[in-house]
MIPADREN-894360 format. One line per 5 residues: number of its first residue (from 1); their letters; for each residue x, y, z of N, C-alpha, C. Coordinates in steps of 0.05 Angstrom, whole numbers. Layout:
! MIPADREN-894360
NUM = A = X:Y:Z:X:Y:Z:X:Y:Z | ...
! end
This chain:
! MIPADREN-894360
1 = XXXXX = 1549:2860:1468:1575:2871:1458:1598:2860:1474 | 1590:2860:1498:1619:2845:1511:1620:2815:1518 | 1593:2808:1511:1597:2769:1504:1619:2770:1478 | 1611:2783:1461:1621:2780:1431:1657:2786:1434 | 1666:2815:1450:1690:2811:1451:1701:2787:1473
6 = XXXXX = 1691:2775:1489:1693:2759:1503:1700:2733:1482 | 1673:2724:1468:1679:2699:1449:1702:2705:1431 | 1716:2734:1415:1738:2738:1398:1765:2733:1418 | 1762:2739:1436:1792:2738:1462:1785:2702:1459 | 1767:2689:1468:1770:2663:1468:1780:2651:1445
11 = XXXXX = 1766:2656:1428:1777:2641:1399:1804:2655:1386 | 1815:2674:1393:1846:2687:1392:1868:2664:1415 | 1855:2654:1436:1862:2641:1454:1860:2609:1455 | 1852:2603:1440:1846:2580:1432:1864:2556:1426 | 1886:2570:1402:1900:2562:1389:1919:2548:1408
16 = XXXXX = 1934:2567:1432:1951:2566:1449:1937:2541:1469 | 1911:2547:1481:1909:2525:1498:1901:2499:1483 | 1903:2496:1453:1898:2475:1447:1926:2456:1449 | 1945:2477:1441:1976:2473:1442:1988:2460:1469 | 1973:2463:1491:1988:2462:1518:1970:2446:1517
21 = XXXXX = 1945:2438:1512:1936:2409:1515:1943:2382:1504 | 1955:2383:1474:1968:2370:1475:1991:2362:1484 | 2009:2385:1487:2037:2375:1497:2031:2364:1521 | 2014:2371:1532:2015:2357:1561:2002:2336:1559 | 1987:2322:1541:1966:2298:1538:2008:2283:1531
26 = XXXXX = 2017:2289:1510:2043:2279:1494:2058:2275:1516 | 2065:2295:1543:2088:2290:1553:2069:2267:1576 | 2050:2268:1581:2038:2244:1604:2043:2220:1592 | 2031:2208:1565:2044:2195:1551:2071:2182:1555 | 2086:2201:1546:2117:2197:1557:2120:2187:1587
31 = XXXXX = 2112:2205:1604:2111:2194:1627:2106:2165:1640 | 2084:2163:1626:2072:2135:1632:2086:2109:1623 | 2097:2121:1595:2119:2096:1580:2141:2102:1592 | 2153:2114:1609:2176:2116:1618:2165:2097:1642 | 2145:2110:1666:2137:2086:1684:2140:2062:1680
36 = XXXXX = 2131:2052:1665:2123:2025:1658:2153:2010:1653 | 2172:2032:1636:2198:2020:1625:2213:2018:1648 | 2217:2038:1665:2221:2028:1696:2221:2011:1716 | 2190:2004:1717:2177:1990:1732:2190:1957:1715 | 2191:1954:1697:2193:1930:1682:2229:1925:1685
41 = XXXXX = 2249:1941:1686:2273:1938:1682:2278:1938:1720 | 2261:1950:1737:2261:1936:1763:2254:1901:1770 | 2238:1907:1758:2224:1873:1762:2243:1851:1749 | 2257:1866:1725:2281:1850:1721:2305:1841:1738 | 2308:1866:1743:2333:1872:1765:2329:1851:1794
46 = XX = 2302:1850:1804:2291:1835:1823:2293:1800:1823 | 2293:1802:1790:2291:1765:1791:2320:1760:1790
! end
């Protein structure tokens, strides 16, 4: 009985941490293309 309300709280919960996995998979993403756009307009700046 309390696996079962355990698995209904998880799958009620689900939705949300699927949500914050992406955004955060999306904003690293961003991050990384921002790195790179950085890193590359330095190396410009350098020559």
């Amino acid at each position: 009985m309390v696996l079962r309300n355990l698995i209904v709280i998880v799958l009620e919960q689900l939705p949300y941490v699927i949500c914050i996995y992406i955004g955060l998979y999306m904003l690293s993403s961003e991050v990384r293309s921002l790195i790179s756009c950085i890193s590359v307009s330095i190396q410009k700046q350098s020559r």
